[in-house]
N, C-alpha and C positions, 0 to 999 in steps of 0.2 A: 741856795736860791737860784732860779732860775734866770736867765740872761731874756730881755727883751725879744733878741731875735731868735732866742730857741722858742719862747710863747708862740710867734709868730707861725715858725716852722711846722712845730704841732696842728696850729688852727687849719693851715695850710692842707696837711696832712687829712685832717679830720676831712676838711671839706670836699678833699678828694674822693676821700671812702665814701661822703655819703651821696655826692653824684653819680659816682659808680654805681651805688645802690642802687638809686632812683632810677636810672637811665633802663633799665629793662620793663620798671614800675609806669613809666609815660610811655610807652609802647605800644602801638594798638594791638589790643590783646585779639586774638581768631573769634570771631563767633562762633558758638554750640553750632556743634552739628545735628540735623534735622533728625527729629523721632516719627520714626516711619511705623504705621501701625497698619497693618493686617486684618482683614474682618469679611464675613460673609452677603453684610446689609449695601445698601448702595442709598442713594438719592436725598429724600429727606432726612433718614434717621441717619445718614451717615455724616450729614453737613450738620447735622444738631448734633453730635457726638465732637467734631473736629472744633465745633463754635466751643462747645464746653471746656474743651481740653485749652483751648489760647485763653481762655481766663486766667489760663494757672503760666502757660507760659509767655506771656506779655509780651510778646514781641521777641521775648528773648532764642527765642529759636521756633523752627519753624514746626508746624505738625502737617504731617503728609499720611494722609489715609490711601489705601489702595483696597480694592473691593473683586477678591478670587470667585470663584463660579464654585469651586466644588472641595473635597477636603483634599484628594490629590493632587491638586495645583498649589492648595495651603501647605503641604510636606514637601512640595517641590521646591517653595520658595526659602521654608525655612532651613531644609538641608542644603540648600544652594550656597552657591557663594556669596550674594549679597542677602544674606537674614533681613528681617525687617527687627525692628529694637522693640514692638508689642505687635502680641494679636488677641484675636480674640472671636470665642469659637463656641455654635450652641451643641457642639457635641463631645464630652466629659471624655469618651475614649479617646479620641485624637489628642488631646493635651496626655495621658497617658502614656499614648504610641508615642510622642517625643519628648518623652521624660528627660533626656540627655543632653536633649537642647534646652531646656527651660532652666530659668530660674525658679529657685523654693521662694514662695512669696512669704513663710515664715523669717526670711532674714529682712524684708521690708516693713512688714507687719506685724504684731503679735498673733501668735494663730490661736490662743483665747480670745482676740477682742475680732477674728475674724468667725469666730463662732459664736461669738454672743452676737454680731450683728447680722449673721447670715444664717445662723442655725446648722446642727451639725450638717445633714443631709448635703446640702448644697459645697459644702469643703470636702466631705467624705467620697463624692464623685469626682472628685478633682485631686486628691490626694495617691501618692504613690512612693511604697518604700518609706513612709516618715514627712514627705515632703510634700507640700502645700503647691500644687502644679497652676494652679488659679483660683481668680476671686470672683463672684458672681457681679456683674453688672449694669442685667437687665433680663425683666422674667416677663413672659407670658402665662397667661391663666387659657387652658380649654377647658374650664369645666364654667359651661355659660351657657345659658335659657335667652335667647333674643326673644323680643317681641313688643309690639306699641301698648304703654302704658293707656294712650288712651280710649284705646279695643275694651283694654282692661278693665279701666275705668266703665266704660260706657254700660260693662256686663255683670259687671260687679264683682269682676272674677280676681280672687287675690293670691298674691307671691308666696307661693306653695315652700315649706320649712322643712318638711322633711323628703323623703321617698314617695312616703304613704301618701302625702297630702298632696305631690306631684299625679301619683295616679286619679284621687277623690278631684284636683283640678280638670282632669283629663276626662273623666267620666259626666262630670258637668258640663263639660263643653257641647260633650258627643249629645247628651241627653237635650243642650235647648241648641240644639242644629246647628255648631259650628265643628268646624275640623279641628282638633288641637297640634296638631305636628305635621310640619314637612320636614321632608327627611331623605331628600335626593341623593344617592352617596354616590354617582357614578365619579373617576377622576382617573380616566388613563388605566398605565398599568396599576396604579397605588388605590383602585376601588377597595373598599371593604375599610379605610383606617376610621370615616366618621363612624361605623359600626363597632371596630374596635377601641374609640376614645369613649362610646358609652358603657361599654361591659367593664374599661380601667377606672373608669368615675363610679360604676358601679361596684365593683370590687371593693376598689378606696375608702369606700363611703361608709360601707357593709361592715369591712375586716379590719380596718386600719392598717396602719404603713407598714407595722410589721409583716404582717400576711402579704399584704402587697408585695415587700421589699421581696419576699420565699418567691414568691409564685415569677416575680421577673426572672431569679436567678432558677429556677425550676425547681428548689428543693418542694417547692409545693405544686403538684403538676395542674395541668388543663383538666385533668379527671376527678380534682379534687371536688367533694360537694358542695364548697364554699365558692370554688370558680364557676361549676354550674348553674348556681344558682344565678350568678350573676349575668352570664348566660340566658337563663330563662328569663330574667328580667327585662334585661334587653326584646327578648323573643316576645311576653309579653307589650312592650312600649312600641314593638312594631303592627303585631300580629293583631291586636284586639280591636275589634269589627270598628271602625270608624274612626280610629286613632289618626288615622295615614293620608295626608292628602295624596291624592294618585298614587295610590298604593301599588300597583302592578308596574309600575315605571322607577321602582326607587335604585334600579340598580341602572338602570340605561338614561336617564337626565342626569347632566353633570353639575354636580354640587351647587357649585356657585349660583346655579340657576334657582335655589331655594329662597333666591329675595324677592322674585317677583309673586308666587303666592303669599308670605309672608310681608308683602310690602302692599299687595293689593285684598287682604286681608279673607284669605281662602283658606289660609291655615293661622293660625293663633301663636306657635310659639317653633322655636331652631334652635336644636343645640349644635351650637360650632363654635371655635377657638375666638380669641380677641380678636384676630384677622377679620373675622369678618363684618366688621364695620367698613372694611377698607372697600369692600366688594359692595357695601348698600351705597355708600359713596359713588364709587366708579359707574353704576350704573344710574344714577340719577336720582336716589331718595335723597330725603334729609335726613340728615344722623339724629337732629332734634325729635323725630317724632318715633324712635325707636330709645331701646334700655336694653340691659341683660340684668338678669340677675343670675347668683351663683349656685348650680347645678345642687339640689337641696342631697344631702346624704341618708343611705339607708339607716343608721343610727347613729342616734343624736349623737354619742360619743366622737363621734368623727363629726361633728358639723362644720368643724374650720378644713377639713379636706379640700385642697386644690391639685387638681394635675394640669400640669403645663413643660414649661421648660424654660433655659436659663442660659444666657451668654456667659462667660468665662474671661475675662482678661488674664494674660501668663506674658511674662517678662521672659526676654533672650539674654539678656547682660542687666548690669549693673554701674550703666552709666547715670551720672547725677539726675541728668534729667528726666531719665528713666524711671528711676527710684523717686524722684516727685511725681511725678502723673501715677505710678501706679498705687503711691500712696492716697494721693488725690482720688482718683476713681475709687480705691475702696472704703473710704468715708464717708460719714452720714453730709458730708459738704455736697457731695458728686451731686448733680444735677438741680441745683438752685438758681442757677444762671440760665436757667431756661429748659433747659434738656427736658425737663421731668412732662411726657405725655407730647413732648416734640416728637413727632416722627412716628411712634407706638412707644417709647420710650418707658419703661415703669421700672423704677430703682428696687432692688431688692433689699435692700439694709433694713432693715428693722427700726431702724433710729431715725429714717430718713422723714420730715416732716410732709406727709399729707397733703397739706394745705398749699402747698408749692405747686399741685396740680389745679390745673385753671378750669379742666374739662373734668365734667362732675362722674360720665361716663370711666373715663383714664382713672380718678379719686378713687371708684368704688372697685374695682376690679384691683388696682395698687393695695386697696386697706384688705381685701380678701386673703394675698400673697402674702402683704405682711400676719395678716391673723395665723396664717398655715404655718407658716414659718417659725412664728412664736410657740404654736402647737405641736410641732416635729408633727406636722400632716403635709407639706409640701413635699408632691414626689414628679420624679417626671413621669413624662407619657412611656408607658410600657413596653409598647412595642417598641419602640426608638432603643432601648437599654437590650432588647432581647437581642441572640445572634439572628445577619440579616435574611435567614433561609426559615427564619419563623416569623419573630416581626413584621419582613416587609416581605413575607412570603404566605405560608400556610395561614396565619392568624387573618389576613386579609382575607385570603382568598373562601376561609373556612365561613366568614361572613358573608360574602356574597353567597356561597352554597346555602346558606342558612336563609337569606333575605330571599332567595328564590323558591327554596322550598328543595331542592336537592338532598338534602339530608338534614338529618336531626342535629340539638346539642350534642349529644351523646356520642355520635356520628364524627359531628366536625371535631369536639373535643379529644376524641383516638387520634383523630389524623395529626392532628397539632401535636397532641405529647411524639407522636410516632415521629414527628418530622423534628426532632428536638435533637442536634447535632450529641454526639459522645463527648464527655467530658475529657 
């Protein structure tokens, strides 16, 4: 039996141990260190980005966005000595070029449940060696017809479903005395890409993603008769007698300046990217008296076809808090707190609820994405994917030759495969 003051001794004992425990347990514990993230956007869309991410982390640590100019300043910072802990990037190859820095977002995610909600496409650009380099974000659609619903209205002229019925619109217009397209492409040294985003929506629309995917990687060349054709199509939608507002000027007015016939209603309909709301805005429309609808495909089989493009988040480490946001953004959750159509914002997830968009504009252009996406028809812009001495070289420039009358398809399409670097 135990003696009184040996109980004592023990309690004694114990009490000690469990102070000692506690005493590091009451200690103010460090606050997380801030998650620094990386990205190309600035202003609105990057302050609705930073609002979204403090939902998730509540005060508990801080989120610090910083906004680079160009992708060499993005390599610079992340092989530097101070990395940022995310970024996030709309171009697939650079997440690539720093496959060594990144984390595999398969050890965050399941890369099944990052393909059911994003579609292969959009992983398989992002993927390198086995490893999941980033998740998609936030996508853009350029395959868009602007123009005021109630022109439309007034003419009785309706939202054209295929190709075919894009031209029978086109020919109706011309026939009771209005223009149907402006189509200003001048931009710098980068003239010719509004030319080449119709011949890639033409292509898309025509061939499906398959033939598409050959012809970016060139196994299927510019001389192919499936690319010419797309080609002539284009050359028809410019060429044909009265299509064109100010036809003799479409290489020398600069793009953007396409909103004031379209706005004061000399021409009918603009094919340009989602951006270009931002530009009827900046100059003085109201966004309410304008729409787009989605660029109708050459056959029906492709009708959920979209080309655009797509930001990417990729994780540097695998700190906690890290590994919550990047889980967090690639969930059907990401952008319910407001993001969804802040800024141009449009979630790519496929699960992501619709209805969460307040701007009916943002809604239908988001449900377009998700349709493509469900369809394996979401591709990006072509040129962008091709190397930069074709893309943002010859293919440009081969359209302006074309838009001027300088040379033929046939013409321009030699010079394009010609200028096609060796493998």
């Amino acid at each position: 039996m135990r003696t009184r003051s040996a109980r004592i001794s023990i309690l004694l004992v114990l009490a000690l141990v469990v102070a000692g425990l506690a005493t590091p347990a009451t200690a103010k514990k460090p606050a997380p260190e801030p998650v620094t993230v990386l990205g190309f956007f600035d202003g609105d869309p990057a302050d609705a980005f930073v609002a979204e991410l403090e939902t998730v982390a509540k005060g508990r640590y801080d989120i610090i966005y910083e906004a680079v100019n160009d992708a060499g300043e993005m390599v610079d910072r992340v092989t530097g000595p101070n990395p940022p802990d995310l970024i996030v990037s709309p171009i697939p190859g650079l997440l690539i070029d720093l496959a060594d820095e990144l984390v595999d977002l398969g050890e965050f995610v399941n890369p099944r449940s990052l393909r059911r909600d994003y579609g292969d496409f959009l992983i398989d650009v992002v993927t390198g060696d086995g490893a999941v380099l980033g998740g998609p974000v936030n996508a853009i659609t350029k395959s868009l017809v602007w123009y005021q619903p109630g022109e439309f209205a007034a003419n009785g002229y309706a939202i054209p479903q295929t190709f075919t019925e894009l031209v029978a619109l086109s020919d109706q217009m011309v026939a009771n005395g209005d223009v149907p397209w402006c189509n200003y492409i001048e931009s710098g040294p980068a003239t010719g890409w509004l030319g080449t985003d119709w011949v890639e929506d033409l292509l898309l629309g025509a061939e499906g993603p398959d033939v598409y995917d050959q012809w970016v990687n060139h196994t299927v060349v510019f001389q192919d008769p499936r690319v010419e054709m797309a080609f002539d199509r284009y050359q028809q939608m410019i060429d044909t007698p009265g299509y064109v507002w100010d036809r003799g000027n479409m290489t020398s007015v600069p793009f953007f300046n396409n909103v004031f016939p379209l706005g004061f209603e000399d021409c009918l309909m603009h094919k340009q990217g989602a951006f270009f709301a931002a530009i009827l805005e900046f100059n003085g429309f109201d966004l309410d008296d304008f729409a787009a609808f989605k660029f109708p495909s050459v056959d029906p089989a492709y009708a959920d076809a979209v080309m655009g493009g797509a930001d990417h988040v990729a994780a540097l480490n695998e700190r906690k808090e890290v590994r919550q946001l990047t889980r967090y953004i690639l969930s059907q959750r990401f952008g319910r707190q407001g993001l969804a159509g802040t800024g141009g914002w449009i979630l790519p997830n496929v699960r992501f609820d619709t209805r969460h968009y307040m701007d009916d504009l943002i809604r239908s252009q988001a449900e377009d994405i998700q349709a493509a996406i469900r369809a394996d028809q979401f591709r990006y812009d072509g040129s962008d994917m091709m190397p930069p001495e074709v893309g943002q070289g010859t293919f440009w420039t081969g359209i302006v030759d074309l838009v001027n009358g300088v040379k033929d398809v046939p013409e321009v399409l030699e010079d394009i495969d010609d200028s096609w670097p060796p493998s």
